[in-house]
C-alpha positions in Angstrom: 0.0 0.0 0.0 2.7 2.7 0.8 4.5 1.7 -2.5 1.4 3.0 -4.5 1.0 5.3 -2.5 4.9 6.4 -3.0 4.1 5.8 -6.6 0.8 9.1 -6.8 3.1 10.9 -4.6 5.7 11.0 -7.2 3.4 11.3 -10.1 2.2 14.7 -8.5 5.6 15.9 -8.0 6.3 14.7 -11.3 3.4 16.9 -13.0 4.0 20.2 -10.9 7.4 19.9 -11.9 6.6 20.1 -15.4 4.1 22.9 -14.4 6.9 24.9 -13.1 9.5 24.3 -16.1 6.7 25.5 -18.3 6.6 28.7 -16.4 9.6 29.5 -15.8 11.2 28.7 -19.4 13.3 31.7 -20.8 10.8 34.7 -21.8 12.3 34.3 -25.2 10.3 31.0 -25.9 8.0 32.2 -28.4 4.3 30.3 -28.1 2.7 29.6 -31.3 -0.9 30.9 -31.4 -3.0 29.7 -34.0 -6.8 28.9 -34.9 -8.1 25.7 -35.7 -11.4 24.8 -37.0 -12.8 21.2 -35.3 -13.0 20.3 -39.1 -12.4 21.5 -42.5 -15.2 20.9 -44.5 -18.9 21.2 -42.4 -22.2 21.0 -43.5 -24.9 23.6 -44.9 -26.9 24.7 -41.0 -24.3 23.2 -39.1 -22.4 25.1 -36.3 -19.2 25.9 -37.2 -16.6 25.7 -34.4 -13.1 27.6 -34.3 -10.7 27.3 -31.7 -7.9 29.8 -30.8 -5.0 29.0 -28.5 -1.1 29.1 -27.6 1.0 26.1 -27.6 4.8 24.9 -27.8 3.6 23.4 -31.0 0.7 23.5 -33.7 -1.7 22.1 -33.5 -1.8 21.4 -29.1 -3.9 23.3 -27.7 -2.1 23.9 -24.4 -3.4 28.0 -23.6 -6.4 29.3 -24.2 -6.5 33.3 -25.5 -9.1 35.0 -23.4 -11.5 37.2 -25.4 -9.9 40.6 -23.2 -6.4 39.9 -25.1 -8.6 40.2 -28.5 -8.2 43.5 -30.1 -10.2 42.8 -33.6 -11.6 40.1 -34.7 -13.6 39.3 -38.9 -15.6 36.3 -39.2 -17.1 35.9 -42.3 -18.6 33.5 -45.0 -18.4 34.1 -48.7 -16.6 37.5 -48.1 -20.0 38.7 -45.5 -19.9 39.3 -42.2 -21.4 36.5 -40.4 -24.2 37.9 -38.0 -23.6 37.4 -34.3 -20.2 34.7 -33.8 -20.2 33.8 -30.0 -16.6 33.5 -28.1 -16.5 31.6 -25.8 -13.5 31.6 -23.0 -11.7 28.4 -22.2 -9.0 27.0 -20.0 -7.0 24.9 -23.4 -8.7 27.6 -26.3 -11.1 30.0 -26.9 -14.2 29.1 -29.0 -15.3 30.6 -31.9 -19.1 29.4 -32.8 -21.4 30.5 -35.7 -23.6 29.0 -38.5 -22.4 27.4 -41.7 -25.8 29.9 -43.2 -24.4 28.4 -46.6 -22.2 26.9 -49.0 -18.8 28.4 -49.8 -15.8 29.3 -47.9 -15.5 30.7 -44.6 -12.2 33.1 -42.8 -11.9 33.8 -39.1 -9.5 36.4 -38.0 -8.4 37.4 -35.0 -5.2 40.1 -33.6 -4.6 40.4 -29.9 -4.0 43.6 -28.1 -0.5 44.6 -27.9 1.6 43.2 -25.1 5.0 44.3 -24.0 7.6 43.6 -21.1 11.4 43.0 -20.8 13.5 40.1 -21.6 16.5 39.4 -19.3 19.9 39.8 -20.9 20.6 36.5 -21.0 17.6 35.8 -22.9 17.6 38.5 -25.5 19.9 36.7 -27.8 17.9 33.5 -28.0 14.9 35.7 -28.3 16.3 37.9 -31.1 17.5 34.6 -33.1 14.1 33.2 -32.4 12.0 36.2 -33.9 14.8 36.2 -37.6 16.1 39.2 -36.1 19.2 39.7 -38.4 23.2 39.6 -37.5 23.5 43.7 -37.9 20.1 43.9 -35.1 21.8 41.6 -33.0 25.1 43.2 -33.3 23.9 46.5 -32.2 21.6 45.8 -29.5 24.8 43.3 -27.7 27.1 46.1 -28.1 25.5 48.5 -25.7 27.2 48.8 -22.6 26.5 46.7 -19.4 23.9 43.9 -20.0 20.1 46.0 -20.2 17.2 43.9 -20.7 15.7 44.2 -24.1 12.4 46.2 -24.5 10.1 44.1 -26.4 6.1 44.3 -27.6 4.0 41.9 -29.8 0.7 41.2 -31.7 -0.6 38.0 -32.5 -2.7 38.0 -35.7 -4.1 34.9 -36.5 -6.0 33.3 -39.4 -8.0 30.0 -40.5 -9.7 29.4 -43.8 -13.0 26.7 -43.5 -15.2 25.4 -46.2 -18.8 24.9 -45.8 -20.2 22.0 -48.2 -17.5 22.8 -51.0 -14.5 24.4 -51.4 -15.6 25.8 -55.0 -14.0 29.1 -55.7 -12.1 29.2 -52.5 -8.7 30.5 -53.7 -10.5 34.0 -54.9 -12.0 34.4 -51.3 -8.8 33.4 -49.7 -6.6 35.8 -52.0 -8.3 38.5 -51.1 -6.8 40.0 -47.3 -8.7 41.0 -44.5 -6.6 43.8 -43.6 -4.1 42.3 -40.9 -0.9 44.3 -39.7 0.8 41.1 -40.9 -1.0 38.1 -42.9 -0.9 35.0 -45.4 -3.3 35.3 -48.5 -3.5 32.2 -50.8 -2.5 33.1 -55.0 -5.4 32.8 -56.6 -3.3 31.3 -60.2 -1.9 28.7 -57.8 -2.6 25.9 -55.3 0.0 25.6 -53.0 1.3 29.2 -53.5 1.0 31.8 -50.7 1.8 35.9 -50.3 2.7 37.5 -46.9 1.5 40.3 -46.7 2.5 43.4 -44.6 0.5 46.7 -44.2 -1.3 45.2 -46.9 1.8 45.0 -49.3 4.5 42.3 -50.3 6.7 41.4 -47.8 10.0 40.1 -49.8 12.4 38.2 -49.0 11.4 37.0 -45.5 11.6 33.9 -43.6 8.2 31.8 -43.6 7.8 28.7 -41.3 5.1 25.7 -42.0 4.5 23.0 -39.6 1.9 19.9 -40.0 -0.1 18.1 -38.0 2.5 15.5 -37.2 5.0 18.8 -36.4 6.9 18.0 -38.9 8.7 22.1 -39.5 9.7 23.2 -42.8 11.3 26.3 -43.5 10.7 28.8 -46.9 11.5 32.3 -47.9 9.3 34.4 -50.1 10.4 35.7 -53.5 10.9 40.1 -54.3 6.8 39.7 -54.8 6.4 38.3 -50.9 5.3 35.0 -52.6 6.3 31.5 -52.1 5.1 28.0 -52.9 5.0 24.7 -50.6 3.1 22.9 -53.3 3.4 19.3 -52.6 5.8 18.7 -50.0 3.4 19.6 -47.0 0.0 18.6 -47.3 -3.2 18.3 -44.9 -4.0 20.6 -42.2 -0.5 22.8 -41.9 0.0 26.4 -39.9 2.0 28.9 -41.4 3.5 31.4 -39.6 5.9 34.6 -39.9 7.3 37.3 -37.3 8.0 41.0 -38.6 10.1 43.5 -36.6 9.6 47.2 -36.1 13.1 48.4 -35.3 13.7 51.3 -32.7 15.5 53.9 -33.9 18.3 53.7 -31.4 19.3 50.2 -30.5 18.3 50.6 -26.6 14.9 51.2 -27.6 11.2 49.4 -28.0 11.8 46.2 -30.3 8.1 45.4 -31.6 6.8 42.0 -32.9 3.9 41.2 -35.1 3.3 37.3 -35.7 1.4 36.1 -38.2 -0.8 32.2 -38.4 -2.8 30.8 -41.3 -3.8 27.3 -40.7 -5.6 25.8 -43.3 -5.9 22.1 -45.4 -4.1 22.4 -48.7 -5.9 19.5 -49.4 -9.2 21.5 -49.8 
């Protein structure tokens, strides 16, 4: 009896362990928040449901993002508005509910407030390398004298493409941008061929990331047009995902972040 009941003890000291290395993780460990629809293609009158949350790595839904973080949000079907989407808080995601009113294909999109705080010296060039920062950014901010922590803000903007009975016609919906700091937009001459987008132009020549349901991470750059293609080498329900930096003008200053999600199934 005391051997199983060694055995829970353990067990419990095993799992607030983990608790406490999750928390206390460098605050350079970037989360990956993301939407993901319950399914990809849903019936005509069924309720569609959306689910937003942080997580190590897409697609676990480890932390949910409380509707106070949200600072806009556009859910719509067929390029509409849809009338009256419920949120619904959550301890693993938020919920995103409305009705499939009819066929075609369906976007939600979501930013979160902007959130700022320090990162520790020792963490800034883990965090800089983690966010694409490049060598000459890096450079600057670790030549400034004694060790100051770096100044850092962020906004999440995340996206999810859905299809209600079929996916007819879904690349010129999905082409078109909802009007995101940062986003992915499908091409609308190609399947498999993608645009990031910032301010609502081309972003060229900037590092994308994809990852797949099994986690498998593959890594891509976009062209002088902001384009680039993962065509057949990643297929099924994959996240993409992409960090732009706002540089201060001296480098002791405010270092700002906005990440960009799409998840969506190419094979839609």
């Amino acid at each position: 009896m005391n051997i199983i009941k060694n055995i829970k003890v353990e067990r419990v000291i095993t799992r607030l362990l983990i608790t406490l290395h999750m928390f206390v993780l460098p605050t350079a460990m970037a989360h990956e928040t993301f939407l993901l629809p319950t399914q990809s293609v849903w019936e005509m009158n069924s309720d569609v449901e959306v689910r937003m949350a942080s997580g190590l790595s897409f697609p676990d839904l480890t932390w949910g993002v409380n509707q106070e973080r949200i600072s806009s949000s556009t859910v719509q079907l067929n390029g509409k508005n849809v009338a009256d989407p419920s949120f619904k808080d959550g301890n693993g995601f938020l919920t995103v509910n409305f009705n499939a009113s009819e066929a075609g294909v369906g976007v939600v999109a979501i930013s979160t407030k902007t959130r700022s705080g320090d990162i520790e010296h020792k963490n800034t060039e883990g965090y800089l390398e983690e966010i694409g920062a490049s060598e000459s950014i890096k450079q600057a901010f670790m030549a400034l004298p004694g060790k100051p922590p770096l100044q850092r803000s962020y906004v999440k903007h995340t996206k999810s493409f859905i299809c209600v009975k079929s996916c007819k016609g879904s690349r010129d919906l999905s082409s078109k941008p909802i009007g995101q700091k940062l986003e992915f937009i499908t091409a609308n001459d190609d399947a498999g061929r993608f645009q990031l987008l910032l301010d609502g132009k081309p972003l060229p020549h900037h590092e994308v990331k994809v990852r797949d349901s099994e986690k498998e991470l593959y890594q891509y750059r976009t062209d002088s047009r902001g384009m680039f293609s993962i065509r057949e080498q990643v297929s099924g329900t994959v996240m993409l995902a992409a960090v732009a930096i706002t540089l201060p003008e001296k480098p002791d200053g405010l270092y700002h972040s906005d990440y960009a999600s799409l998840v969506l199934n190419t094979k839609q």
